[in-house]
N, C-alpha and C positions, 0 to 999 in steps of 0.2 A: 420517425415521422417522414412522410413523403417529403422531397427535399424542396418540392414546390411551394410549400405551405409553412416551413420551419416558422415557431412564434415559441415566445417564452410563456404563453397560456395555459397550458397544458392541454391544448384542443389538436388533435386528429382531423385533418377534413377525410370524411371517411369513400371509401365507396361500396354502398349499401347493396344489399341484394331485395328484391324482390321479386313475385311470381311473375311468369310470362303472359302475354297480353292477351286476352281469351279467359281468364281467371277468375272465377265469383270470387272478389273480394270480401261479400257478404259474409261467408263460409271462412274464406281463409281469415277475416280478425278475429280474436277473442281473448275477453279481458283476460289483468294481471292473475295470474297462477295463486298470488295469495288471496284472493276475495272469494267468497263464500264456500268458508272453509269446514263451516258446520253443515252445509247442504248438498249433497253429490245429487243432488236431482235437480241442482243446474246445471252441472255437468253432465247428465246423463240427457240434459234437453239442449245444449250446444251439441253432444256427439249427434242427436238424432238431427239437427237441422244440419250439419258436415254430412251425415252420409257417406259418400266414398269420395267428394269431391278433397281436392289438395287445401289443409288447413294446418295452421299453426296451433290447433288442436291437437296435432301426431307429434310436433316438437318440443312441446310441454311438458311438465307433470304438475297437473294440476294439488297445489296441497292439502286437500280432500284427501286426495291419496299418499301422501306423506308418510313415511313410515307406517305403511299398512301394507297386508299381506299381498304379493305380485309387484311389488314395485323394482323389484331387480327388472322385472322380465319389462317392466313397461319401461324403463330406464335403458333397457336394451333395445326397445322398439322404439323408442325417442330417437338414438344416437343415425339406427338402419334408416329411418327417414328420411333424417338430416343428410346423410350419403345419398339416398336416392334422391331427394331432392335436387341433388346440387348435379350428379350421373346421368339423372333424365330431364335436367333444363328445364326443370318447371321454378327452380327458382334461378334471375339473370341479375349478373352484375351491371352497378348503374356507372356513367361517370362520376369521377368523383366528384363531391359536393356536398353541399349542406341541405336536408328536408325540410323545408317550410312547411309544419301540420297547424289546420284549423281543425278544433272538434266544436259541434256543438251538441249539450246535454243538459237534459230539463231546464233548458229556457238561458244556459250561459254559452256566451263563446271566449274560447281560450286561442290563444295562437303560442307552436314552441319550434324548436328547431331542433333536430337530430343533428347529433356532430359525436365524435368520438372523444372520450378523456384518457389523458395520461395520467395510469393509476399506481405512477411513480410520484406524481404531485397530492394524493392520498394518504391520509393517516385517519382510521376510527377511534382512535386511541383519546380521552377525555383528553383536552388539552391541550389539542396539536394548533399547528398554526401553519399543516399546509391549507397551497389556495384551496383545495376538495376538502370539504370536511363533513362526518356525521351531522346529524342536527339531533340524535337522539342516541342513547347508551346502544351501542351495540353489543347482542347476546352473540359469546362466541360461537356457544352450544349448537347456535342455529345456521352456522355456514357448513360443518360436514356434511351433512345429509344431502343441501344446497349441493356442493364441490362433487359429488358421486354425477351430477347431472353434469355440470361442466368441463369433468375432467374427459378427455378423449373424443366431445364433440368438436365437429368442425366447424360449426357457426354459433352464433349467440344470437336470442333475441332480445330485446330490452324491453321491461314497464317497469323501467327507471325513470325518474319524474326529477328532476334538479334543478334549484329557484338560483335566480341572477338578483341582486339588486338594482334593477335602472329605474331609480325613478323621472330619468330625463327621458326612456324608450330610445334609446341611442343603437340597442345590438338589433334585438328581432323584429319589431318595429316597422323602420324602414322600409323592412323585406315586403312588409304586406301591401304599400303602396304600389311595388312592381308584380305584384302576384298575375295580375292578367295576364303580363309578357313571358312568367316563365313559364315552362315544363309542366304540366301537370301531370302525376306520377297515377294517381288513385282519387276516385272519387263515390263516397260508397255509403250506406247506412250502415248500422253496426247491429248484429244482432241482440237481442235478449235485452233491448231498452237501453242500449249504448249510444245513442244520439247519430250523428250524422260528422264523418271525418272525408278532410280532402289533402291531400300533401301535394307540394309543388318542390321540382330540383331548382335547386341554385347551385349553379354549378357556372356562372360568370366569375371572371379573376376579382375586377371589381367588386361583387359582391361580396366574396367571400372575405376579400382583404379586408372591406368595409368593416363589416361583423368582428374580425380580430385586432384591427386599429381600436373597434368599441371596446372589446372586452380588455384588452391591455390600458383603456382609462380607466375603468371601475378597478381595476387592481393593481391602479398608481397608488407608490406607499402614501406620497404626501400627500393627496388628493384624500386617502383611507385614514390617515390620522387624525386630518383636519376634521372630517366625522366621526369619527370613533373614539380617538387618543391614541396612547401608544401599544396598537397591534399592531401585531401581521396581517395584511391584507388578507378576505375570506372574497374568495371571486364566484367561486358555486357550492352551493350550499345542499344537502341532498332534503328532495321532500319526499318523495313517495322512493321505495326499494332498496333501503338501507341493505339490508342484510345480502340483495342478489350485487351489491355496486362491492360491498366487504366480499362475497365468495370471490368473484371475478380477479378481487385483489390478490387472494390466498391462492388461486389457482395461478396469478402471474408469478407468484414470489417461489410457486415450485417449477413450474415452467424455466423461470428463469434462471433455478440454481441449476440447471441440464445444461444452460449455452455457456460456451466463450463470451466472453464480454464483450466483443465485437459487433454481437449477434443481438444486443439488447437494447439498442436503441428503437429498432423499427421490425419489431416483430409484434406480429398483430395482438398476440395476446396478451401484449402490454397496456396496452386500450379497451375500454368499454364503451359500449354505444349505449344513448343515453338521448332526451328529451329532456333540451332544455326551456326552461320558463320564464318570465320574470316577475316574480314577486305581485310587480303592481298592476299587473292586468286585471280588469275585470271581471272576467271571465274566471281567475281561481275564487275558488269559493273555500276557504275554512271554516270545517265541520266541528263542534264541539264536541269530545270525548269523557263523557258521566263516569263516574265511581259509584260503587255498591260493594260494602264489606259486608261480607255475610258468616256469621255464626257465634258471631257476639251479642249480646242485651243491647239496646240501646243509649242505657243510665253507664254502663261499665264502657262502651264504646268511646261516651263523650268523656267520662271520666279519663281515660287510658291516652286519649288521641291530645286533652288540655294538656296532660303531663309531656306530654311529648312537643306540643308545639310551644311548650314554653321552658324545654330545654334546649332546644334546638335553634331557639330564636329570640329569648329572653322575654320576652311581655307576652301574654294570649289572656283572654278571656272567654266568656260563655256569654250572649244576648240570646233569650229565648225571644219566638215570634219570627214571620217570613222577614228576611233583607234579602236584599238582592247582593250579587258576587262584585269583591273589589279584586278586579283581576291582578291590578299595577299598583305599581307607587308603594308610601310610606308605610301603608297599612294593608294587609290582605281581608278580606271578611269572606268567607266560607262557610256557605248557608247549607245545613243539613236538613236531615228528616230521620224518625223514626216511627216506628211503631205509635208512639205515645206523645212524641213532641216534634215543634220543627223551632229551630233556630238557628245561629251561624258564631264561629269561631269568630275569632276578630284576632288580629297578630300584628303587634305593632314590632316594629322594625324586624321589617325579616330579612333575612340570608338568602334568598334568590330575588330573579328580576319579576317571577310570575308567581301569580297564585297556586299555581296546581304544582309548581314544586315546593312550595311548604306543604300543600297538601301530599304530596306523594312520599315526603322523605317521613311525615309521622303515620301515616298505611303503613308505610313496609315497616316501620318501629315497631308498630300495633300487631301485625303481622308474625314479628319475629319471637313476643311477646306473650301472645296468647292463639294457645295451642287450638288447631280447629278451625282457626279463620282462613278466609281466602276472599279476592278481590276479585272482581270481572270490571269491565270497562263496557259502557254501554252507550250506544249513539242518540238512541230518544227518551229526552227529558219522563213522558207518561211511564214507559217503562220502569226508569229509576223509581219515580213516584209509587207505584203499585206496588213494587219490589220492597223497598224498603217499608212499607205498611205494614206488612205483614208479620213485622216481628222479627228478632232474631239480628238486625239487619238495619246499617247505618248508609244512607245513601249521600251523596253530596250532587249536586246541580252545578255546572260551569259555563261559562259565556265561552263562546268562539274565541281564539286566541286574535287580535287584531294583526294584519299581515304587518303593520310596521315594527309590531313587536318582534317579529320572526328574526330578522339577523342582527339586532342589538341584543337580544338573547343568547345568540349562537355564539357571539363574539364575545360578551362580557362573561356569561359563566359558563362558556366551553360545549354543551351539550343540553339540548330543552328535555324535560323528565320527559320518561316514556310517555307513550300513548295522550301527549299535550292537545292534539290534534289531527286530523284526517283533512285532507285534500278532496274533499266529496265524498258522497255516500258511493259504494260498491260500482254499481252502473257507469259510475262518472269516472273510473282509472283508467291508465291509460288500458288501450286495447293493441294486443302483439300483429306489427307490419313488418318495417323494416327488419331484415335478416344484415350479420354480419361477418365473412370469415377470422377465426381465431386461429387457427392454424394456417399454415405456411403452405403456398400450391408446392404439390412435390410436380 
C-alpha cells in the first residue's frame, strides 16, 4: 500500500486512470461485460454508437462473446489497446484519491466511491470470516475463461459493485455534502438508457482519512458483535461482480507466487478496484430473481419438491389457492403455479435465514433427481406466470430480498443462495470508467 495511506481496512487509495480531456465520455462508458448476454445486437448497437472514437468497449470482452469462435483474437486486441491506450496518452493518471460517483437511472440516484481492495483480505470460500467476502456461491468453472483476460493486461477496469453496511452514512455520505468544492472528474449521460453519471476526485488528506477513520468503526470487533454475536467482522460485502472480484484474486495468487516476498506488499496487482456502496442508500434498488423448473408435470413437481422440503427442514406442507411469499422468519411459504393449480409450500422451521434458500436447496434436489429438468431464473413476475401455464413446468414467485436482510444473511449462514437477487435491471449496472494499473511501470 502506498505508505501515505497505510490502514488496517484492507483499502488502497488508488490512483485511477482515465481518458484525456477532449474525450466523449458518452462513447467511452459501457455497461458491465456480463449483462445481456443472450443479446449481441446490444453490443453490435454500443459498437456502432463508439465508431472509432476511444471506448472501454476495445478493453472489454463482452460475455456475449465468451467462449465463442474469435475470442483468442479479440482477447488479443483487448490486451493491444490497453498498451496503446496507456503509449498514446489518451488514457492519464489521476492524483491519488478516492472517486465520489453519482449515477442516476430510471428515476433512482445512488452515490458510491471507487477505492482499491486488498485481495489478500478475500476469501470466496463458504465460511470465511475475512473482512471481503462472497455474498453468493462462487462457480469456480467460471474464473478461467475470466483469468485468459486478465492475465498479461496492464490495467483493470471495474463493474465491481461492493455494499458497506452504514446505516449511520458515516463513510460516503459526508463526501457528498462537499461535492461542489471538489474536482470534478466526468460528467456525462450514459448510452443505451444507462442514466446519467458524474464522479468527483477526493483527493484532500482529510477526506480520505475521514472515509478510513469511518470504515475501521464499522469493522470494530466489539462494535460488530454487539450487532451480530460472536463473528468476525464482515466490512465489504460483494454485490454485483462476484466472479471478476474472485479472477482478479486467482490472477494475484499467481502473480504472487513469481515475487520475493518483499515485493508483496504493494504491488498493484494485489488490489482490485472496485465501487463502493452502502447498503442503505436509496438509490439501490433490489430486484427480485423468479424460478421456473421446466420438464417436469406439475402433480410430480409438487410431489418431489414436498419430499424434499420436508427432509431437508423437517415440517412442509401443501395449501392450494394464491398466498403471497413469507420471505423471513419461523415459517417460509413459497407460492407456486402450474399448468393446472397454484398454491404455496409452507415450511415450518427451516434451516436458512431466507426463503429462496429452502427454496433453492430442494430445485437443485429436484434437479439432481429427475432426469430432464433444468431451471432458468427469471426477472418479471408475467413471464414466470405464462411460462409456467403452459405445462410441463413448475414456476415459483419471490418478493425482493429486503436490503436489511442482506448482511445478517451473509454473516449468519456464510453465503446468500445464488441468483437471491439483482442490483437492478441490466441498464442500471455499473458502467466501465475509471481504469487502473495492475502491472508494475518498467
Amino acid at each position: 500500500m502506498e505508505e501515505r495511506y497505510q490502514n488496517n481496512v484492507a483499502v488502497q487509495v488508488p490512483r485511477v486512470l482515465l481518458p484525456k480531456k477532449g474525450t466523449n465520455y458518452h462513447k467511452w462508458a459501457v455497461v458491465a461485460c456480463d449483462q445481456f448476454t443472450s443479446q449481441p445486437e446490444y453490443w453490435e448497437e454500443a459498437k456502432r454508437i463508439v465508431g472509432k472514437a476511444p471506448s472501454t468497449l476495445e478493453l472489454i470482452l463482452p460475455e456475449a462473446y465468451l467462449e465463442k469462435p474469435g475470442e483468442k483474437e479479440r482477447i488479443a486486441s483487448i490486451k493491444a489497446s490497453m498498451r496503446a491506450y496507456l503509449d498514446e496518452g489518451i488514457l492519464e493518471e489521476k492524483p491519488q484519491g478516492f472517486v465520489l460517483v453519482t449515477r442516476t437511472v430510471e428515476g433512482n440516484t445512488r452515490t458510491g466511491l471507487v477505492m482499491a481492495l486488498d485481495l489478500e483480505a478475500y476469501d470466496y470460500q463458504k465460511g470465511s470470516t475475512t473482512p471481503i467476502r462472497a455474498t453468493e456461491g462462487t462457480i469456480v468453472s467460471r474464473i478461467p475463461p475470466r483469468l485468459k483476460i486478465r492475465e498479461g493486461a496492464p490495467i483493470e477496469l471495474p463493474h465491481i459493485l461492493v455494499l458497506i453496511d452504514d446505516p449511520d452514512r458515516t463513510v460516503i455520505e459526508p463526501l457528498t455534502l462537499k461535492k461542489a468544492k471538489l474536482h470534478k472528474l466526468y460528467d456525462t449521460d450514459l448510452m443505451l438508457d444507462g442514466g446519467h453519471i458524474t464522479g468527483h476526485l477526493v483527493d484532500a488528506e482529510d477526506d480520505i482519512l475521514g472515509v478510513l477513520s469511518a470504515l475501521e468503526q464499522l469493522q470494530d470487533a466489539e462494535k460488530f458483535r454487539a450487532k451480530y454475536g460472536d463473528h468476525a467482522p464482515l466490512l465489504f460485502a460483494m454485490g454485483d461482480g462476484n466472479h471478476s472480484f474472485a479472477t482478479a484474486k486467482a490472477y494475484w495468487e499467481k502473480v504472487k507466487a513469481t515475487l520475493p516476498e518483499s515485493e508483496h506488499a504493494d504491488h498493484p496487482a494485489r488490489f482490485a478496484l472496485v465501487e463502493v456502496e452502502n447498503v442503505h442508500d436509496e438509490g439501490i434498488v433490489f430486484e427480485p430473481i423468479h424460478r421456473v423448473v421446466f420438464g417436469v408435470s406439475g402433480n410430480r413437481a409438487i410431489e418431489t419438491l414436498l419430499r424434499h422440503f420436508k427432509g431437508q427442514n423437517g415440517c412442509a406442507r401443501v395449501e392450494l389457492g394464491r398466498m403471497p411469499c413469507a420471505q423471513s422468519g419461523d415459517t417460509h411459504i413459497l407460492p407456486f403455479l402450474t399448468g393446472e393449480v397454484e398454491g404455496a409450500f409452507i415450511v415450518s422451521c427451516p434451516k436458512t435465514q431466507l426463503a429462496v434458500g429452502t427454496l433453492q436447496a430442494a430445485i437443485d434436489a429436484l434437479l439432481q433427481e429427475v432426469a430432464g429438468t433444468e431451471v432458468d431464473y427469471i426477472h418479471g413476475a408475467e413471464v414466470v406466470k405464462e411460462l409456467s401455464k403452459k405445462g410441463g413446468a413448475i414456476g415459483f414467485l419471490l418478493p425482493a430480498m429486503k436490503k436489511s436482510e442482506f448482511f445478517p444473511t451473509v454473516v449468519y449462514d456464510g453465503a446468500l443462495p445464488r441468483k437471491t437477487f439483482s442490483m437492478g435491471e441490466a441498464n442500471e449496472k455499473r458502467y466501465y470508467m475509471e481504469c487502473r494499473r495492475i502491472e508494475k511501470k518498467k
